[in-house]
N, C-alpha and C positions, 0 to 999 in steps of 0.2 A: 154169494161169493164162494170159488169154491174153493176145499181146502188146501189144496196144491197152492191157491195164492198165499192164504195164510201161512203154508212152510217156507214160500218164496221171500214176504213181508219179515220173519223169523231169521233168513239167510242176509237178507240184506242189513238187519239190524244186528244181527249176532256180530258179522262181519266189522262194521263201524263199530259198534262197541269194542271190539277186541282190538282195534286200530285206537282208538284215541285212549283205550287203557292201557296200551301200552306207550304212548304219547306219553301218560300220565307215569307209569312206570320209570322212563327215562328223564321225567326230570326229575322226581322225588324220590327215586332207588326204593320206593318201599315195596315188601315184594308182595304185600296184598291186591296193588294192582296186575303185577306178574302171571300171577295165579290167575285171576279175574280172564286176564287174555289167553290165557292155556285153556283154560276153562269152553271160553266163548270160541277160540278155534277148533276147538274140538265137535263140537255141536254144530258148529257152522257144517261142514259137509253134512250132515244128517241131515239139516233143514234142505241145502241145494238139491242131494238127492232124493229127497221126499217129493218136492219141487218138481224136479225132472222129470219124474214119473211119469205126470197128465200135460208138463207145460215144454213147449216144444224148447230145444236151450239156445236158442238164438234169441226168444223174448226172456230167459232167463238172466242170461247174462249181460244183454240190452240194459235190464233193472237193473244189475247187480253194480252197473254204472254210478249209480245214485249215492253207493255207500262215499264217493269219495264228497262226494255234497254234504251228507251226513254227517261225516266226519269233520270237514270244515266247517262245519255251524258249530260242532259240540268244542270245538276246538276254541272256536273265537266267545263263544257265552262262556265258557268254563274254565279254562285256561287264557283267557285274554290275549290272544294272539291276533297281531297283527296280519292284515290282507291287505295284498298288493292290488293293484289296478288292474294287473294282468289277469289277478286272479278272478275276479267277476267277470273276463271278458271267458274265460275257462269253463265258468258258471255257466255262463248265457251257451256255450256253444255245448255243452254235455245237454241242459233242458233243451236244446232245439235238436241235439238230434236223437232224444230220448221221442218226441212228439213227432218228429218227422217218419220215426221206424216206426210209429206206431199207428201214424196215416197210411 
């Protein structure tokens, strides 16, 4: 694997993280998750631009799709939030054409 996926896998994750911290941030006002998502924004471009570098950005940001997946699992195991019906049909159609651009 090369390491351009590794900073892509880093972008993507940074990303979700600083999305569901600050999720966390607005319901609990504490501002150690504030910070958490300052933090994780900030780094986020670094890992994309590292990324960028070797990986063309139409499969960059194809991936970068995922984080909203991401973020709705971390959401519903950790925060117990409820999902709609609609929202797996959302699901299903982000992984089909995650696999489709990749065919």
């Amino acid at each position: 694997m090369s390491l351009n996926y590794i900073f892509l896998t880093f972008a993507i994750f940074t990303t979700a993280l600083g999305q569901f911290f600050y999720k966390k941030y607005s319901l609990s006002h504490s501002y150690k998750f504030f910070y958490l998502t300052i933090i994780l924004f900030i780094v986020t471009p670094v890992f994309s631009y590292m990324a960028l570098k070797k990986i063309p950005i139409d499969i960059v940001y194809m991936f970068t799709s995922l984080t909203i997946l991401i973020v709705l699992f971390l959401s519903k195991i950790f925060l117990n939030e409820k999902i709609a019906s609609k929202t797996y049909v959302g699901v299903i159609f982000i992984i089909l054409g995650v696999i489709l651009y990749g065919i």
